[in-house]
C-alpha positions in Angstrom: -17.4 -16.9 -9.5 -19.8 -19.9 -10.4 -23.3 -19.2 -9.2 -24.3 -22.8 -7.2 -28.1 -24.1 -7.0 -28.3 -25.2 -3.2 -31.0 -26.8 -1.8 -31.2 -26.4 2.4 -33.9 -28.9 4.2 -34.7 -27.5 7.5 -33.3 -24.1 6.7 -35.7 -22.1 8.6 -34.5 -23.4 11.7 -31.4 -21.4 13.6 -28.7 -23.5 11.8 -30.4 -23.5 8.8 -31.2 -19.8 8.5 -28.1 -19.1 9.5 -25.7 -21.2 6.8 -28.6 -20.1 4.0 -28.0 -16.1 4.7 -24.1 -17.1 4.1 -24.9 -19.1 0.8 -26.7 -16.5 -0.6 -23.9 -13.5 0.3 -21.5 -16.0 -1.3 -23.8 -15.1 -4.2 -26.0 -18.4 -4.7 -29.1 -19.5 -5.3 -30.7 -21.3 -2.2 -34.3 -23.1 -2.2 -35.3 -24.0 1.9 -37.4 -27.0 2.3 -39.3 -26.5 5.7 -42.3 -27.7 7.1 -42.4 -25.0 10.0 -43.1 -27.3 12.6 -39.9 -25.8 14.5 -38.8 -23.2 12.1 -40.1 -20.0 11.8 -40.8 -18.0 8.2 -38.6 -15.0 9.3 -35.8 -17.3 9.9 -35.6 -17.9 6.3 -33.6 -15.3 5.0 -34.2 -12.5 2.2 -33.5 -14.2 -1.1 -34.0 -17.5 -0.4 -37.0 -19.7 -2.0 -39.3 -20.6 0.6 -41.3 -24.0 0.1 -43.2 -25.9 2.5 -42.8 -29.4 3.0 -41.2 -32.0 4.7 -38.2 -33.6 3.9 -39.8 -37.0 2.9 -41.4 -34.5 -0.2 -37.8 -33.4 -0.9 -38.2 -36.0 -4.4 -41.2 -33.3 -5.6 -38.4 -30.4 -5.3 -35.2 -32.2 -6.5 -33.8 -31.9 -10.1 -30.7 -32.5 -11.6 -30.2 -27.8 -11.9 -29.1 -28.4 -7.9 -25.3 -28.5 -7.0 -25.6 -30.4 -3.7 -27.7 -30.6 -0.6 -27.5 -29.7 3.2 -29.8 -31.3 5.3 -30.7 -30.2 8.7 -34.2 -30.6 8.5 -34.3 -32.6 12.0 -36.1 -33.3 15.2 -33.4 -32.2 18.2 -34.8 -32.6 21.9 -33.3 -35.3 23.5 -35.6 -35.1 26.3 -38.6 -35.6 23.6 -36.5 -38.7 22.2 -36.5 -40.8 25.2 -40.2 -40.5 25.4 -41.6 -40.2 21.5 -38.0 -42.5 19.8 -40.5 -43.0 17.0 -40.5 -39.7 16.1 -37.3 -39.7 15.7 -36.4 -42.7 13.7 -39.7 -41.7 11.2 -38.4 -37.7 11.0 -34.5 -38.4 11.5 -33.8 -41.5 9.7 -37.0 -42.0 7.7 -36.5 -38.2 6.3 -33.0 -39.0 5.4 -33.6 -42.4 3.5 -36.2 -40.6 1.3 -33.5 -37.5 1.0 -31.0 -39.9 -0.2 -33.1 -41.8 -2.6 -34.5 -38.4 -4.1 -30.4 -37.0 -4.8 -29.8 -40.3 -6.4 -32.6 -40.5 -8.3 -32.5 -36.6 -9.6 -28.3 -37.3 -10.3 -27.2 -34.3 -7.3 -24.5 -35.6 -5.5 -23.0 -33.4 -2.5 -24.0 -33.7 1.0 -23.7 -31.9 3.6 -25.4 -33.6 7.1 -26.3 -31.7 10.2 -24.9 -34.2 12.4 -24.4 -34.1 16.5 -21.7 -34.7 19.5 -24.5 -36.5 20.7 -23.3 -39.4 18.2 -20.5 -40.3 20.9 -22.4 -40.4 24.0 -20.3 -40.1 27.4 -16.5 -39.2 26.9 -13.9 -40.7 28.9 -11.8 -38.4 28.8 -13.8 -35.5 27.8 -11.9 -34.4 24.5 -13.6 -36.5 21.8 -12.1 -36.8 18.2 -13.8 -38.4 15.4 -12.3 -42.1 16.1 -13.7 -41.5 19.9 -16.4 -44.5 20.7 -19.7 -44.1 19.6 -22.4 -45.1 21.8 -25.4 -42.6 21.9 -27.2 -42.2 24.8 -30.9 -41.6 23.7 -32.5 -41.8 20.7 -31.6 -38.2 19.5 -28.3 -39.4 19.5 -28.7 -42.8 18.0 -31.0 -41.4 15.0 -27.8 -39.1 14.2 -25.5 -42.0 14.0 -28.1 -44.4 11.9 -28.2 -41.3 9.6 -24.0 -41.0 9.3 -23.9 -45.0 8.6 -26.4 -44.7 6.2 -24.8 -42.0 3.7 -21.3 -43.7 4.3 -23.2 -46.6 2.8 -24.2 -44.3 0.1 -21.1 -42.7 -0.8 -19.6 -46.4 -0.9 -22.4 -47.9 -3.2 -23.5 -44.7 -5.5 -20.5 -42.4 -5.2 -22.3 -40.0 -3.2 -19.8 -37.1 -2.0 -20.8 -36.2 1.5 -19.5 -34.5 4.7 -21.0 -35.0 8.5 -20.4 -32.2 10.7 -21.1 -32.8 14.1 -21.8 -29.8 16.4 -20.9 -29.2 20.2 -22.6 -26.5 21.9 -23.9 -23.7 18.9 -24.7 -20.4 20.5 -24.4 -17.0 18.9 -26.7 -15.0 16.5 -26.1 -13.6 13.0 -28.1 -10.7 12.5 -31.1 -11.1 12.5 -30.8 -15.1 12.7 -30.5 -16.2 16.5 -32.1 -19.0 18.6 -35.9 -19.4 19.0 -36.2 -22.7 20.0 -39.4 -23.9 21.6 -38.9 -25.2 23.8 -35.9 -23.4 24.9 -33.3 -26.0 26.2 -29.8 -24.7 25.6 -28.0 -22.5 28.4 -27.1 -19.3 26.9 -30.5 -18.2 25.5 -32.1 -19.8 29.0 -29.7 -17.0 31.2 -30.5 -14.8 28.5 -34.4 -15.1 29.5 -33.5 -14.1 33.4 -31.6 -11.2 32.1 -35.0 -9.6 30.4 -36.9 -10.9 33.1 -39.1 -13.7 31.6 -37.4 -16.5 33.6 -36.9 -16.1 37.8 -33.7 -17.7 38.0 -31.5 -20.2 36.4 -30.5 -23.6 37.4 -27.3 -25.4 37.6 -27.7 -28.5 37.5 -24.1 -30.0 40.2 -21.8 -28.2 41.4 -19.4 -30.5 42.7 -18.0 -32.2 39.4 -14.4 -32.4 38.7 -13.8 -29.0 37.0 -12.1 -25.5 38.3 -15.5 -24.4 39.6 -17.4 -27.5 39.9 -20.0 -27.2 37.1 -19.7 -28.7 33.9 -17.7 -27.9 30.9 -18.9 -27.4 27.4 -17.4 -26.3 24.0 -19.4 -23.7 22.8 -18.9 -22.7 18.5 -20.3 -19.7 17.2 -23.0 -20.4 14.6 -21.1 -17.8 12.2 -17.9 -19.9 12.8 -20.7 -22.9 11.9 -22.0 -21.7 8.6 -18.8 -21.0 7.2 -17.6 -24.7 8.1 -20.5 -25.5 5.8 -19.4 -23.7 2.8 -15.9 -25.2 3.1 -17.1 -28.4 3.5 -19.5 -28.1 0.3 -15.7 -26.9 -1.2 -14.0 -30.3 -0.1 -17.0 -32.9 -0.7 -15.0 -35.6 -2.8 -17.2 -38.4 -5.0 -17.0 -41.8 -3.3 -16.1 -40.2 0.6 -17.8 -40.0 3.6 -16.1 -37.1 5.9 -16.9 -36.9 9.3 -15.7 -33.6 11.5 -16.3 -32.2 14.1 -16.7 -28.4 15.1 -16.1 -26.8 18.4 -13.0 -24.3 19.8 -11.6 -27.1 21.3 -11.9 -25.5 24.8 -14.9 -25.5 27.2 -16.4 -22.7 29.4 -17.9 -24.1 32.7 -21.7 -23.2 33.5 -20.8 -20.6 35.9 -18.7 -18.9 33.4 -21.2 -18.6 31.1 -23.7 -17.2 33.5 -20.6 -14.5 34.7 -20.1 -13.5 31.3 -24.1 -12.7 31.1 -24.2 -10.8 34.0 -20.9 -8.3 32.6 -22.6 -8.4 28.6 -26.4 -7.3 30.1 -25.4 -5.4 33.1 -28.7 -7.9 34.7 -28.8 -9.4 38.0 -28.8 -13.4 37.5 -30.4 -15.5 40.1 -29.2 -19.0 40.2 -30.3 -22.3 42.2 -27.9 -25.1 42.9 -29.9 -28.3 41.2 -29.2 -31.9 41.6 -26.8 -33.2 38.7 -29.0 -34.5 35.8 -28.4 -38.2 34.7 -26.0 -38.4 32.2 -24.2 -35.2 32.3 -20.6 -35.7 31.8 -18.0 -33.1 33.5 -16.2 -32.3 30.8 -17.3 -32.3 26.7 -14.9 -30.3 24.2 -13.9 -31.2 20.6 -11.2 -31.8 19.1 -11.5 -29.7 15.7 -8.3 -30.9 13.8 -9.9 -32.9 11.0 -11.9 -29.9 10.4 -8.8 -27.7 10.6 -7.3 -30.0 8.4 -9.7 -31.2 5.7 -11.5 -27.9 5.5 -9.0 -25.5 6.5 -11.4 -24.1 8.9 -10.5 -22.0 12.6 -13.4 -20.3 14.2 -12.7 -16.9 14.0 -15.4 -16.1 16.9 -14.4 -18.2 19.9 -14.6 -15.1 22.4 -17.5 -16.1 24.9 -18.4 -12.7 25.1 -18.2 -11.6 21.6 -20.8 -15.4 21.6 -22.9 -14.0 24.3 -23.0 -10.0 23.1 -24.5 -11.5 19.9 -26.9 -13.6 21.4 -28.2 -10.7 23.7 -28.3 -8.4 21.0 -30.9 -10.9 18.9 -32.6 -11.5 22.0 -33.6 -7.6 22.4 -34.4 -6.9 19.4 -37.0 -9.8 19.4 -39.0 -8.5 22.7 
């Protein structure tokens, strides 16, 4: 097997980490550019080169020995967007544009983007596939989107060969890679913090929408499932094409499931308050997978909620 020369902006982060410890048991080489604002030094994993920087500096750690790229180095609250959008055009675009000048200008030329469901906004129907609309709904989403219309620009102009994948709900550990986010917004880790007793209760935000049980529905991936998506899309990357897939199970677990299949994984009491529904929350988001399944040959492999949640709680113990 050819050893690869990978260079993974943002990899101390959960993705990041996560898809790096899979490069390097594929038997690569991996440099991680990380700044650390949001990462953490243990989440980069054994093996990997460690430097610090932003990715603005990536041009000072480009050269033409690198096979290809993924980027995830990002800035990911969409709460935070609404309020600081400049942060999020300088970090999220801004970052990009100098990432995409630096590959051109040290001849790599593979991709692979970090990108978000929050590129399509509200679903009408609640299944979105990569010709759904596009119409982000907060700067997060909208930085995302800039970024996917700018590398299709490169691939067209400069024969860039490049692949977006855009993430539903990731959830999950690997190991000793799991979610540390601070602060903590996603809904898994969140119950996980009432189950070991740092967090009174959890909220659900409606529970009169359209759905079997009346909260909402989300399509949860498991970030192993992730990371391997990565590797096949470095395996597919073409000169000249912009590929945009998506990655979820195609199916959706409801709030209340999710905070049912805590209570059976921990064996914990859950206390949870009703909340009013939060602006913007659709009913209903899954993905539709099958460009993925058919352009990378990928399935997730780990779609089980509990086998999503026992990893989870199994990180989240061993970090207390």
């Amino acid at each position: 097997m050819r050893v690869s020369k990978y260079l993974v902006t943002g990899g101390a982060g959960y993705v990041g980490g996560v898809v790096a410890a899979h490069l390097l048991q594929a038997g690569h080489e991996v440099t991680v550019l990380d700044d650390l604002s949001t990462g953490f030094g243990e989440g980069v994993p054994p093996g990997a080169r460690l430097v610090n920087g932003r990715v603005q500096d990536a041009a000072a750690h480009l050269d033409p020995s690198y096979d290809a790229v993924l980027h995830f180095a990002a800035s990911s609250q969409v709460g935070e967007s609404v309020v600081n959008p400049g942060k999020y055009w300088d970090n999220n675009v801004g970052g990009t544009l100098a990432l995409l000048t630096a590959m051109r200008e040290a001849g790599v030329g593979t991709l692979v983007f970090s990108s978000t469901a929050a590129t399509y906004g509200e679903p009408v129907d609640g299944v979105l596939t990569e010709e759904s609309v596009t119409a982000p709904t907060n700067p997060y989403g909208a930085s995302k989107l800039a970024v996917d219309h700018m590398i299709a620009g490169e691939c067209a102009a400069h024969g860039l060969a490049a692949v977006s994948l855009r993430y539903f709900n990731v959830a999950g550990a690997y190991g000793a890679f799991g979610e540390r986010h601070d602060p903590e917004t996603h809904l898994i880790p969140l119950v996980l913090q009432v189950a070991l007793g740092e967090r009174e209760s959890i909220s659900v935000f409606g529970d009169d929408y359209p759905t079997p049980d009346g909260t909402c529905v989300r399509d949860y991936i498991h970030v192993a499932d992730l990371a391997e998506a990565h590797l096949s899309a470095l395996r597919v990357a073409a000169p000249g094409e912009h590929l945009v897939c998506n990655l979820g199970n195609g199916n959706g677990f409801s709030v209340r499931e999710v905070i049912e299949t805590v209570r059976k994984v921990t064996g914990r009491e859950i206390p949870e308050v009703v909340a009013p529904r939060r602006a913007g929350d659709p009913a209903v988001l899954v993905a539709s997978a099958r460009a993925a399944h058919e352009r990378l040959g990928w399935t997730p492999t780990r779609s089980d909620l509990t086998r999503i949640v026992t990893d989870a709680w199994e990180f989240a113990r061993r970090r207390r």
